[in-house]
N, CA, C and O atoms as CSV, one atom per row, in Angstrom:
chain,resi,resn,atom,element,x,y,z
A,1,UNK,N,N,-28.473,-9.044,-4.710
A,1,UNK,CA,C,-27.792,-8.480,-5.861
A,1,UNK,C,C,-26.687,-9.391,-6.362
A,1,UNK,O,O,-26.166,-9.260,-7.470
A,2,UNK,N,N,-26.317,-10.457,-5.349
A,2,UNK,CA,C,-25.014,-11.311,-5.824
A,2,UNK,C,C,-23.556,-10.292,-6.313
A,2,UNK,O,O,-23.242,-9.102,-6.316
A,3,UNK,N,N,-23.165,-11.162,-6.564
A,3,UNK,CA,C,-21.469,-10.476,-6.708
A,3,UNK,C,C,-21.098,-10.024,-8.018
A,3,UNK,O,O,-19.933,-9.685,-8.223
A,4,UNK,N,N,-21.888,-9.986,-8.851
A,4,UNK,CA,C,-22.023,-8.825,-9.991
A,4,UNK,C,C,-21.669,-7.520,-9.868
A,4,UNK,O,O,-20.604,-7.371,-10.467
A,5,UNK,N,N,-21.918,-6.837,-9.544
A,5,UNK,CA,C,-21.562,-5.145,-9.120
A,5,UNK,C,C,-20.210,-4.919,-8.191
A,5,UNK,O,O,-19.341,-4.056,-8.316
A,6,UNK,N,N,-20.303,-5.775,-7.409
A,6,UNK,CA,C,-18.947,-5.217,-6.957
A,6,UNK,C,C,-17.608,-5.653,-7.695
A,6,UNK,O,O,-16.542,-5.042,-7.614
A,7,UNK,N,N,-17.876,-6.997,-8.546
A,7,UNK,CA,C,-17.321,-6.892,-9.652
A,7,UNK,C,C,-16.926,-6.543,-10.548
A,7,UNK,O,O,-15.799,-6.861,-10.926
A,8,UNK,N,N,-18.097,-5.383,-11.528
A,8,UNK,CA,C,-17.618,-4.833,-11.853
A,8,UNK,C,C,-16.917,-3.830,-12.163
A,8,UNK,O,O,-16.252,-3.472,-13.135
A,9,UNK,N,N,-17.349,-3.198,-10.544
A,9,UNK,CA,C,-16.417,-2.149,-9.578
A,9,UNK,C,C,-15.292,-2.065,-9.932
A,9,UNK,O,O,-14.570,-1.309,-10.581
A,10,UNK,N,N,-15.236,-3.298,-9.207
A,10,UNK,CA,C,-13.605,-3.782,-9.448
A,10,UNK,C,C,-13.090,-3.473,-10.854
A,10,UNK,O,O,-12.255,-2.577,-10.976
A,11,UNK,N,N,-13.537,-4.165,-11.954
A,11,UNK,CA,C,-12.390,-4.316,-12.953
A,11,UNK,C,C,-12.668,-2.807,-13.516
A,11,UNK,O,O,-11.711,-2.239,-14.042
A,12,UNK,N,N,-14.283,-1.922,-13.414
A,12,UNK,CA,C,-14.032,-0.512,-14.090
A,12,UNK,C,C,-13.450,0.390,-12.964
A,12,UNK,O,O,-12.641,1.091,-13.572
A,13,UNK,N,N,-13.432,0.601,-12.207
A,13,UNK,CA,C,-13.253,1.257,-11.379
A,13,UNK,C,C,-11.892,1.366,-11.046
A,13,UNK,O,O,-11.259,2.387,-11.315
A,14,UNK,N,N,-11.296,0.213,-10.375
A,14,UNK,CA,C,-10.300,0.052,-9.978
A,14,UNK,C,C,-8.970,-0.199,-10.935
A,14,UNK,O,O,-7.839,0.264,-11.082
A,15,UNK,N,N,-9.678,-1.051,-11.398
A,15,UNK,CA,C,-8.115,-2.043,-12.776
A,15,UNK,C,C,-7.954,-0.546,-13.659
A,15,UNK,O,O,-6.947,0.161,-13.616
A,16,UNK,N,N,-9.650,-0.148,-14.754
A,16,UNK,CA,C,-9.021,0.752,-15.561
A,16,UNK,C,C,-8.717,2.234,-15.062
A,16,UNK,O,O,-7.614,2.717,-15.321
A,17,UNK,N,N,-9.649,2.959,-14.365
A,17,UNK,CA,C,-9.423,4.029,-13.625
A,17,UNK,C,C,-8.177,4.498,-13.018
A,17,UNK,O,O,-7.388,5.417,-13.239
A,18,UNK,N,N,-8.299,3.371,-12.022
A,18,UNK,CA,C,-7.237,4.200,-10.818
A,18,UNK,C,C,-5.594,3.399,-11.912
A,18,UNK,O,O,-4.524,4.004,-11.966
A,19,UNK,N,N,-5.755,2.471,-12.395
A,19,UNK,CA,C,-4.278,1.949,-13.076
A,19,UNK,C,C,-4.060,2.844,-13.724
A,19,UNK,O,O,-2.905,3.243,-13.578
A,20,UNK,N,N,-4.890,3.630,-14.713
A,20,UNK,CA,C,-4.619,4.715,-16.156
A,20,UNK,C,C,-4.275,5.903,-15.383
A,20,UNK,O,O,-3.512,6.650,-15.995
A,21,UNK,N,N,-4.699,6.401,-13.919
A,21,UNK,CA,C,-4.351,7.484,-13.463
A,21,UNK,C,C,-3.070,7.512,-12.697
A,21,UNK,O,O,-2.326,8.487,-12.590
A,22,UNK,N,N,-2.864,6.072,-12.066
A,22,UNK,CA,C,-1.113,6.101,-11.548
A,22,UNK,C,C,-0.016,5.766,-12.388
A,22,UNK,O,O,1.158,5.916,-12.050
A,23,UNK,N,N,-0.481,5.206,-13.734
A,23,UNK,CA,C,0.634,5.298,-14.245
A,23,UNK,C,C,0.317,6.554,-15.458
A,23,UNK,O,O,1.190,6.789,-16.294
A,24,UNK,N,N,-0.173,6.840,-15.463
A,24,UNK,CA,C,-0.122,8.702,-16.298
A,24,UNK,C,C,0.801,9.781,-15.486
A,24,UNK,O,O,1.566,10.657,-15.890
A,25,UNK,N,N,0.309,9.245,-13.813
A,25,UNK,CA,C,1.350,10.526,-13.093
A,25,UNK,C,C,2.688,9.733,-12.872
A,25,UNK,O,O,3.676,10.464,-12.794
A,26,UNK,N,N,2.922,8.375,-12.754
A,26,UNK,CA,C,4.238,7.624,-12.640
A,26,UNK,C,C,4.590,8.291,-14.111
A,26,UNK,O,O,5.494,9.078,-13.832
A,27,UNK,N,N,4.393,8.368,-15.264
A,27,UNK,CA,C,4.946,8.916,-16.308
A,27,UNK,C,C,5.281,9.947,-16.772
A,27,UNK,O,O,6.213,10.058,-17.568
A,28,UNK,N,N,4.582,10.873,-16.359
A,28,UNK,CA,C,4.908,12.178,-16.335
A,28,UNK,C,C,5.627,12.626,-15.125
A,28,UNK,O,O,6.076,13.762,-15.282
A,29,UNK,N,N,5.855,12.169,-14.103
A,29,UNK,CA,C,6.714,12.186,-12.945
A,29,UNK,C,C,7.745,11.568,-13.376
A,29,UNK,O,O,8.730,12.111,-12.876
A,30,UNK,N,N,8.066,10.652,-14.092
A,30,UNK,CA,C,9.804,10.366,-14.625
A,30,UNK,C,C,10.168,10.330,-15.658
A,30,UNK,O,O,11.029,9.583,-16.122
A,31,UNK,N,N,9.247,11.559,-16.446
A,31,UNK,CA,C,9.498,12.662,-17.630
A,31,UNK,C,C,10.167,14.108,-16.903
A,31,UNK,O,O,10.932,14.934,-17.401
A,32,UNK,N,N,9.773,14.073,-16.018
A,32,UNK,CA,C,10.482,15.243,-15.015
A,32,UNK,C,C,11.034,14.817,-13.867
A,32,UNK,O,O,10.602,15.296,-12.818
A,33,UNK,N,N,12.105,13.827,-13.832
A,33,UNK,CA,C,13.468,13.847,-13.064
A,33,UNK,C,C,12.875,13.420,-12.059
A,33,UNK,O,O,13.213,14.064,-11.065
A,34,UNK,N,N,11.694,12.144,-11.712
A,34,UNK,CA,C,11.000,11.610,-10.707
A,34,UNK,C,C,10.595,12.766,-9.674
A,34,UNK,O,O,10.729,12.611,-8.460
A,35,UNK,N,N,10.053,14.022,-10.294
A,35,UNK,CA,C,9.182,15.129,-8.627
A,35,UNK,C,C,7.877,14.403,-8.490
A,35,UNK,O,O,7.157,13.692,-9.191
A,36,UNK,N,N,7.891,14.817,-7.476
A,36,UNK,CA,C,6.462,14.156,-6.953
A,36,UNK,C,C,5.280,15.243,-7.369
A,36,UNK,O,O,5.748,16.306,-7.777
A,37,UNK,N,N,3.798,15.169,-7.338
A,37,UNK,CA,C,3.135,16.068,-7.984
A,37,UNK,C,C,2.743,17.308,-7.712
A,37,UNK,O,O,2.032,17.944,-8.491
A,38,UNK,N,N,3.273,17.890,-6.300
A,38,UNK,CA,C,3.338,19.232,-5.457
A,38,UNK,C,C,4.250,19.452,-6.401
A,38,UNK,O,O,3.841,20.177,-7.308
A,39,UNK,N,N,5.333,19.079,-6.497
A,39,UNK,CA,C,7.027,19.855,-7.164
A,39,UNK,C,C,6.784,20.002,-8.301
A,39,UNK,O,O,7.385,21.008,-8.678
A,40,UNK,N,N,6.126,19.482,-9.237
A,40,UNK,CA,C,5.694,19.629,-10.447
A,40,UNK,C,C,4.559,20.910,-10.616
A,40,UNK,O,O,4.388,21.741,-11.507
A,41,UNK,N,N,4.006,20.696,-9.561
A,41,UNK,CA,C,3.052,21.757,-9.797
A,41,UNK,C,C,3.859,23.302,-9.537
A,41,UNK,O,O,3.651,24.328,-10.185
A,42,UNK,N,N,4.593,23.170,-8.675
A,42,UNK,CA,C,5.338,24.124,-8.192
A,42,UNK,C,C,6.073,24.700,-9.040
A,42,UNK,O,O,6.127,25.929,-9.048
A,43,UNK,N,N,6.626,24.118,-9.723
A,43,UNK,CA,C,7.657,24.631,-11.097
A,43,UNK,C,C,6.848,25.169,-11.988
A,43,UNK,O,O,7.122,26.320,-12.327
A,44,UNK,N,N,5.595,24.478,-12.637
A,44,UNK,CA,C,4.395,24.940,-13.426
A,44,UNK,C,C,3.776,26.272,-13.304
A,44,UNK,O,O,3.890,27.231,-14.068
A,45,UNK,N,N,3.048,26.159,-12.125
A,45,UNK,CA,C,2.313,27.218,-11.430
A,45,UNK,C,C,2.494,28.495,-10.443
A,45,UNK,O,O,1.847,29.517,-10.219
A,46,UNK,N,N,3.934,27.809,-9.875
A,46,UNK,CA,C,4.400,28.692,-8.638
A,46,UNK,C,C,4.027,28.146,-7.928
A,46,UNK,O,O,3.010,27.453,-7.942
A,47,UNK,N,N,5.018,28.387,-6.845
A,47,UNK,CA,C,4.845,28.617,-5.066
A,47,UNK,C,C,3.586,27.955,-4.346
A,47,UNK,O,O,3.431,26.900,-3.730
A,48,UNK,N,N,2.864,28.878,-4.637
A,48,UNK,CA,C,1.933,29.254,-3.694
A,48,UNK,C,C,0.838,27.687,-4.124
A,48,UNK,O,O,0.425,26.746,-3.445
A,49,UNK,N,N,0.702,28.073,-5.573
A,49,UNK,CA,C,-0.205,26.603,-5.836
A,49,UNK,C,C,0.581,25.118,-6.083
A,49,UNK,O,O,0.019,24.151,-6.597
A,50,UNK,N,N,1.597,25.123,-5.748
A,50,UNK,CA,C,2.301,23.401,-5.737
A,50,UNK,C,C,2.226,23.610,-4.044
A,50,UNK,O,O,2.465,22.493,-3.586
A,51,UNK,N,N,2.064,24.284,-3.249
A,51,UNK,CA,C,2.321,24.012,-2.064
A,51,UNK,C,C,0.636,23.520,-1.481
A,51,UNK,O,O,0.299,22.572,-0.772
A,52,UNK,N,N,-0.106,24.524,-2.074
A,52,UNK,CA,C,-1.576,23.841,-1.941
A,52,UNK,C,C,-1.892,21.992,-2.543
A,52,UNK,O,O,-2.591,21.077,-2.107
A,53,UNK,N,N,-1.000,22.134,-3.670
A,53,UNK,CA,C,-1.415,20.648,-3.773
A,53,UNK,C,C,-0.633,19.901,-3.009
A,53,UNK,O,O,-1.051,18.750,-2.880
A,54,UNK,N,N,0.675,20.227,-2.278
A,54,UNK,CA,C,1.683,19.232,-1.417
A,54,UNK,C,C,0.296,19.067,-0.507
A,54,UNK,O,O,-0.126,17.933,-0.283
A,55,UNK,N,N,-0.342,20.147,-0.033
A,55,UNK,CA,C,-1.355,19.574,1.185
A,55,UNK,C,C,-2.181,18.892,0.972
A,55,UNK,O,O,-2.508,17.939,1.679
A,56,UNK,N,N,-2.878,19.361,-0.418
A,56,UNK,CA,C,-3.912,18.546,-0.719
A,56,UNK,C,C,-3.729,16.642,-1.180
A,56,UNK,O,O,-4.381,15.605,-1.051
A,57,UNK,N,N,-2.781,16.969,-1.596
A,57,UNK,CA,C,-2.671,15.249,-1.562
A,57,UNK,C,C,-2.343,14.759,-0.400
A,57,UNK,O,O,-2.661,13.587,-0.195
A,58,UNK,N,N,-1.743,15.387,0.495
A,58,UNK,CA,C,-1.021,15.080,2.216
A,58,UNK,C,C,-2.732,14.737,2.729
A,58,UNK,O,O,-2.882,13.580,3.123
A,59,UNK,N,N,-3.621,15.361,2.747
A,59,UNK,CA,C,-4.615,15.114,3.013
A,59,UNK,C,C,-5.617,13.996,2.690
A,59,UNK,O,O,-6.182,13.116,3.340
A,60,UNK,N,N,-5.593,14.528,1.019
A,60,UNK,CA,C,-6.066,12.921,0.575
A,60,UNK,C,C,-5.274,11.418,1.049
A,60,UNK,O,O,-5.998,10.446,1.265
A,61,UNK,N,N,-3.707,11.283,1.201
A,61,UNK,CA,C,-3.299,10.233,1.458
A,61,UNK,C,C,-4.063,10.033,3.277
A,61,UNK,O,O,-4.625,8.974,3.554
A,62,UNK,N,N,-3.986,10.893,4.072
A,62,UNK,CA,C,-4.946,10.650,5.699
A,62,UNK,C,C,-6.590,9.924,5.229
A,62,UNK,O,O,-7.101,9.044,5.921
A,63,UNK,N,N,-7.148,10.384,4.163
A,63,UNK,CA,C,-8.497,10.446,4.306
A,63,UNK,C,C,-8.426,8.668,3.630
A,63,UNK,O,O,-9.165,7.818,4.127
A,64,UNK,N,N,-7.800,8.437,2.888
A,64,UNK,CA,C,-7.490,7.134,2.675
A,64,UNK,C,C,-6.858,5.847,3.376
A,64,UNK,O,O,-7.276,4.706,3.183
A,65,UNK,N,N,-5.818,6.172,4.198
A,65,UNK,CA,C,-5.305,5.767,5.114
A,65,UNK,C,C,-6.594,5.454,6.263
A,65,UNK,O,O,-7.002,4.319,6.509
A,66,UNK,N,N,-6.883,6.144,6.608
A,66,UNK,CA,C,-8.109,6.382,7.535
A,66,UNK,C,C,-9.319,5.511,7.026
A,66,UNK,O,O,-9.762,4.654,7.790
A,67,UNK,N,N,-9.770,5.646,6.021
A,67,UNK,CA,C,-10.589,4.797,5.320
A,67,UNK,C,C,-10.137,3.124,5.231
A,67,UNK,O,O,-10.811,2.117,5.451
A,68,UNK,N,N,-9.046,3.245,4.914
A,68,UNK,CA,C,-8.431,1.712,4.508
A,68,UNK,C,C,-8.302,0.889,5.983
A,68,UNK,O,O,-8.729,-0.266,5.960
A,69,UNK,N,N,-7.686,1.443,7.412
A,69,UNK,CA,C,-7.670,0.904,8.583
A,69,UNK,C,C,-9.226,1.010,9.287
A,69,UNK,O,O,-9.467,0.219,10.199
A,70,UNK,N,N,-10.029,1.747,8.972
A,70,UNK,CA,C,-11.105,1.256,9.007
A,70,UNK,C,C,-12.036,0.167,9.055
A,70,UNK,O,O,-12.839,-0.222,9.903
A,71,UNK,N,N,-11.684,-0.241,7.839
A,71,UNK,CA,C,-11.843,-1.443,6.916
A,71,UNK,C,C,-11.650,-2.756,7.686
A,71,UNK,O,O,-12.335,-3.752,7.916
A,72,UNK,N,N,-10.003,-2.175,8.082
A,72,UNK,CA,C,-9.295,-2.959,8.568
A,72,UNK,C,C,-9.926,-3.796,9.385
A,72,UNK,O,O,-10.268,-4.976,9.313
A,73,UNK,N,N,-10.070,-2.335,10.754
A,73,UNK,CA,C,-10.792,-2.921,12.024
A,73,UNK,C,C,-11.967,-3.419,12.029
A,73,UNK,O,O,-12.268,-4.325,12.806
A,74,UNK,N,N,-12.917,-2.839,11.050
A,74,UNK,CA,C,-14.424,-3.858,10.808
A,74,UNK,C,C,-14.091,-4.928,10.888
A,74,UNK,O,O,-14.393,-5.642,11.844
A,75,UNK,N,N,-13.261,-5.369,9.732
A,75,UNK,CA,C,-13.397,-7.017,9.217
A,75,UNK,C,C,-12.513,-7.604,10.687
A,75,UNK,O,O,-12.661,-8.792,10.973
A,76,UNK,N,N,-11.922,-7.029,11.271
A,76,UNK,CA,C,-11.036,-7.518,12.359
A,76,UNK,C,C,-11.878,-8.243,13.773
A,76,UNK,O,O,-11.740,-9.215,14.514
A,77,UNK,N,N,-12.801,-7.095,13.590
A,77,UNK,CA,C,-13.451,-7.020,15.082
A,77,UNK,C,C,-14.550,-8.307,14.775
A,77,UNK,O,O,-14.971,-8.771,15.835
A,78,UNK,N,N,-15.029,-8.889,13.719
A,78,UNK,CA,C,-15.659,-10.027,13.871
A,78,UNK,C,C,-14.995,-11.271,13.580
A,78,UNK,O,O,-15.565,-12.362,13.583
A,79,UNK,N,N,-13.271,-11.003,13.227
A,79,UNK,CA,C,-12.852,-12.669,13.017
A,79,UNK,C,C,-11.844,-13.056,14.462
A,79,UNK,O,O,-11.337,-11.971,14.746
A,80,UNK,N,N,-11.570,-13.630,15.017
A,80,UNK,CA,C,-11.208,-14.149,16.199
A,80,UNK,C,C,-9.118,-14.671,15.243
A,80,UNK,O,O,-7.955,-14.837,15.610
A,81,UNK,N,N,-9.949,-14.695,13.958
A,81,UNK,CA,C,-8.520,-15.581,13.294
A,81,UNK,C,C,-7.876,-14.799,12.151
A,81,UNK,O,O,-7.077,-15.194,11.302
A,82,UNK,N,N,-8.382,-13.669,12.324
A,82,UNK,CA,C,-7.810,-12.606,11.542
A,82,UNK,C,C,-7.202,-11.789,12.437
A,82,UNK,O,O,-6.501,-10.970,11.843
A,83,UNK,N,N,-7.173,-11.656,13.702
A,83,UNK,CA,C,-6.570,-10.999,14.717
A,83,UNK,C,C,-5.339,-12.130,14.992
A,83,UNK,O,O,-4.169,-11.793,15.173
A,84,UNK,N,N,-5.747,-13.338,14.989
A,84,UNK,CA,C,-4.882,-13.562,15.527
A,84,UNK,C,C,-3.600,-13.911,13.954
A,84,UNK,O,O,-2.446,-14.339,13.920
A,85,UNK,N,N,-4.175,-13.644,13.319
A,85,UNK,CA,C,-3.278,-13.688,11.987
A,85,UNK,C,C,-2.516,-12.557,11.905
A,85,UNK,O,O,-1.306,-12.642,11.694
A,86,UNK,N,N,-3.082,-11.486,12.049
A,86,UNK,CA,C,-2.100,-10.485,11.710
A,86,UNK,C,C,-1.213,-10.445,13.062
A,86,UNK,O,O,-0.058,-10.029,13.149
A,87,UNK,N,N,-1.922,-10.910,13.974
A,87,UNK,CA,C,-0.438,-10.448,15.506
A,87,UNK,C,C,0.088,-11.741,15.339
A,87,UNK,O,O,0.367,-12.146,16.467
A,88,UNK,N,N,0.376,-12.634,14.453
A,88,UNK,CA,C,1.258,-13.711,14.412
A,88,UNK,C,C,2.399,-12.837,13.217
A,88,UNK,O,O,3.629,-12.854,13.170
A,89,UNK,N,N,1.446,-12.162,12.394
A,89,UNK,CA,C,2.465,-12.045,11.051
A,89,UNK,C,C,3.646,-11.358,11.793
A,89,UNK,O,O,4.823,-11.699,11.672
A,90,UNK,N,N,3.247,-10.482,12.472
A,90,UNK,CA,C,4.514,-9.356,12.446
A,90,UNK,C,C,5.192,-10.011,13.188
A,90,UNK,O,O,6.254,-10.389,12.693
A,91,UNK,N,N,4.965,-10.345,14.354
A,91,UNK,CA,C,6.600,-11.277,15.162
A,91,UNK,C,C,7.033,-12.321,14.162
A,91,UNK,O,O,8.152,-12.802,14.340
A,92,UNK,N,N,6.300,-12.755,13.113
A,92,UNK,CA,C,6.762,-13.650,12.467
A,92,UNK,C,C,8.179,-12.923,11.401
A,92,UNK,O,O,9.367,-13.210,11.257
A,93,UNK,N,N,7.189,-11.806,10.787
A,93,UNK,CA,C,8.014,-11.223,9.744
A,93,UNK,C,C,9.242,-10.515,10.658
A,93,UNK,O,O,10.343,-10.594,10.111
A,94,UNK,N,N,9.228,-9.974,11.699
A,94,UNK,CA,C,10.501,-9.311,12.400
A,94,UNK,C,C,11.091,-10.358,12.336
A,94,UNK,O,O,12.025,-10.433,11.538
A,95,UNK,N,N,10.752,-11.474,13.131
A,95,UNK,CA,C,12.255,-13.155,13.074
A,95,UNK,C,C,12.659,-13.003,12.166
A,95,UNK,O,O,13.761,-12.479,12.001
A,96,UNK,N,N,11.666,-13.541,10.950
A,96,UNK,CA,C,12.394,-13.805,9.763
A,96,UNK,C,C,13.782,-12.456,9.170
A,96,UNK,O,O,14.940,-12.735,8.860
A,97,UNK,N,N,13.221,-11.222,9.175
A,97,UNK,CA,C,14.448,-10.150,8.639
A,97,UNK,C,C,15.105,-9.947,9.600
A,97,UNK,O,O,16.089,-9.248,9.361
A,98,UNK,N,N,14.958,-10.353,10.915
A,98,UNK,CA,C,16.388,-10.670,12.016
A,98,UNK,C,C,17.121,-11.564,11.110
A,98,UNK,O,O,18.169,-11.336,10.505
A,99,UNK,N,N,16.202,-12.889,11.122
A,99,UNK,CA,C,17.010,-13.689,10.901
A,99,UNK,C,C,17.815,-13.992,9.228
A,99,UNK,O,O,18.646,-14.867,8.982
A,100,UNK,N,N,17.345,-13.144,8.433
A,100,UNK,CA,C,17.759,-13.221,7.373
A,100,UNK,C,C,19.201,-12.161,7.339
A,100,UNK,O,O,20.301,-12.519,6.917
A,101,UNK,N,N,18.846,-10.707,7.928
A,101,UNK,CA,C,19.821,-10.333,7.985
A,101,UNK,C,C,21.231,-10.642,8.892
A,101,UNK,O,O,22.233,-9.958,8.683
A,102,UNK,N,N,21.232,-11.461,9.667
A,102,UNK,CA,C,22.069,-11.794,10.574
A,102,UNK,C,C,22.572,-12.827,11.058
A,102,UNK,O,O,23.593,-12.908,11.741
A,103,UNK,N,N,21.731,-13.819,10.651
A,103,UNK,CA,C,21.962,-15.170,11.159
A,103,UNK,C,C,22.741,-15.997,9.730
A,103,UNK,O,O,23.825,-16.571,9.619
A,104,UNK,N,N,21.822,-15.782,8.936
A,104,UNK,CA,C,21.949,-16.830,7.774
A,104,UNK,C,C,23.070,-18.326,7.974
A,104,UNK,O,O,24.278,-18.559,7.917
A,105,UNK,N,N,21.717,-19.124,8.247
A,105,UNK,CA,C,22.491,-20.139,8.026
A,105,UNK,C,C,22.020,-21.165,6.920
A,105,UNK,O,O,20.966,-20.967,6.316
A,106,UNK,N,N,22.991,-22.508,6.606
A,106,UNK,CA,C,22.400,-23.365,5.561
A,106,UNK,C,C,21.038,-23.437,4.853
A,106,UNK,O,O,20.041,-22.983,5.415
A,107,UNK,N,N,20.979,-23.921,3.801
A,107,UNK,CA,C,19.407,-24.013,3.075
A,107,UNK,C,C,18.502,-24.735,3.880
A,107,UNK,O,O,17.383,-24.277,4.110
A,108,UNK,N,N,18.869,-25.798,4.321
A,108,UNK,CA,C,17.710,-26.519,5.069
A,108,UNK,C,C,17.229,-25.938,6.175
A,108,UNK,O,O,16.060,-26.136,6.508
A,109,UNK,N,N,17.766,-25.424,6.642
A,109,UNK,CA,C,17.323,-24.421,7.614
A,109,UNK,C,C,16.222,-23.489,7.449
A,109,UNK,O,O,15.173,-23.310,8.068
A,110,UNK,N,N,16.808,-22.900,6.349
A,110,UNK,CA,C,15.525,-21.992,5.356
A,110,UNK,C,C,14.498,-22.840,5.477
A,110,UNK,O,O,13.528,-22.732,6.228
A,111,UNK,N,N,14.768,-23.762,4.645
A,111,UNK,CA,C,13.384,-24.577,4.362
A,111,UNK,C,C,12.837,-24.624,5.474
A,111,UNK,O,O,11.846,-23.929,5.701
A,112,UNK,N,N,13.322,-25.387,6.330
A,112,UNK,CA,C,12.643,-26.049,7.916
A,112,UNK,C,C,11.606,-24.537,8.539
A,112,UNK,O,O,10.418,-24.644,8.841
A,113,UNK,N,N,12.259,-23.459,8.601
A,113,UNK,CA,C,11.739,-22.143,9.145
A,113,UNK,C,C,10.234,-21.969,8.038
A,113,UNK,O,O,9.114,-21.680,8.459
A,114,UNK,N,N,10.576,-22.221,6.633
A,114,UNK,CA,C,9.575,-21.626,5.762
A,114,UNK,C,C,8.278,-22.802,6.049
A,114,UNK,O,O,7.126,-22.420,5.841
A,115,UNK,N,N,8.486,-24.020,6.461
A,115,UNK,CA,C,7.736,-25.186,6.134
A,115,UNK,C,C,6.626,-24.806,7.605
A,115,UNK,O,O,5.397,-24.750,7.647
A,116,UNK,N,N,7.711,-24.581,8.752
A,116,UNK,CA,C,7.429,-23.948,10.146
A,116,UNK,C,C,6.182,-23.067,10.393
A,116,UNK,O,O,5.097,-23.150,10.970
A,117,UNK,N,N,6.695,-22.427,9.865
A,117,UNK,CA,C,6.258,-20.892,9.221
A,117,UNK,C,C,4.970,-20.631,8.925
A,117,UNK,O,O,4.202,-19.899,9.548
A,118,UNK,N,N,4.684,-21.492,7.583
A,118,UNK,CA,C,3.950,-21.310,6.477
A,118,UNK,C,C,2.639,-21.909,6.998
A,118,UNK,O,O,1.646,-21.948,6.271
């Protein structure tokens, strides 16, 4: 099938879809004093049905979450250098906001760490 279709997945699916639907509720969420879309519903509808949607999106965000580390671990469990990429990132990224928040020293330093680093 080649890389046609998931292509254009991508740009209908993803770019216009899901972009036109987060920023419709980013907009109408800071048309009403930034609530999130349970609280909105709640004021709208009542009680009983903004609290059904607090769950229902609480849910949808698991079923996605869940889906997305999934993903994760597939592509993980066959690269040897994607494992070892991501358990480099995070001790990497903790140094660095140690060291940014606390240490800060001269620019070259920066550099030398980023060149290190990178």
């Amino acid at each position: 099938m080649g890389y046609l279709p998931g292509t254009l997945w991508l740009l209908a699916g993803v770019v216009l879809a899901g972009a036109v639907q987060d920023f419709m509720v980013l907009f109408i969420s800071t048309r009403r004093n930034g609530n999130s879309l349970g609280e909105m519903i709640k004021k709208e509808m009542g009680p009983v049905p903004g609290t059904i949607a607090l769950f229902g999106c609480f849910l949808i965000m698991i079923i996605i979450l869940a889906v997305l580390a999934l993903i994760v671990v597939k592509a993980l469990a066959e690269s040897p250098w994607g494992v070892f990429t991501v358990c480099s990132t995070v001790p990497i990224a903790l140094f660095m906001g140690i060291y940014m928040r606390y240490i800060r020293q001269v620019v070259w330093v920066k550099f030398l760490l980023l060149v290190l680093f990178y």
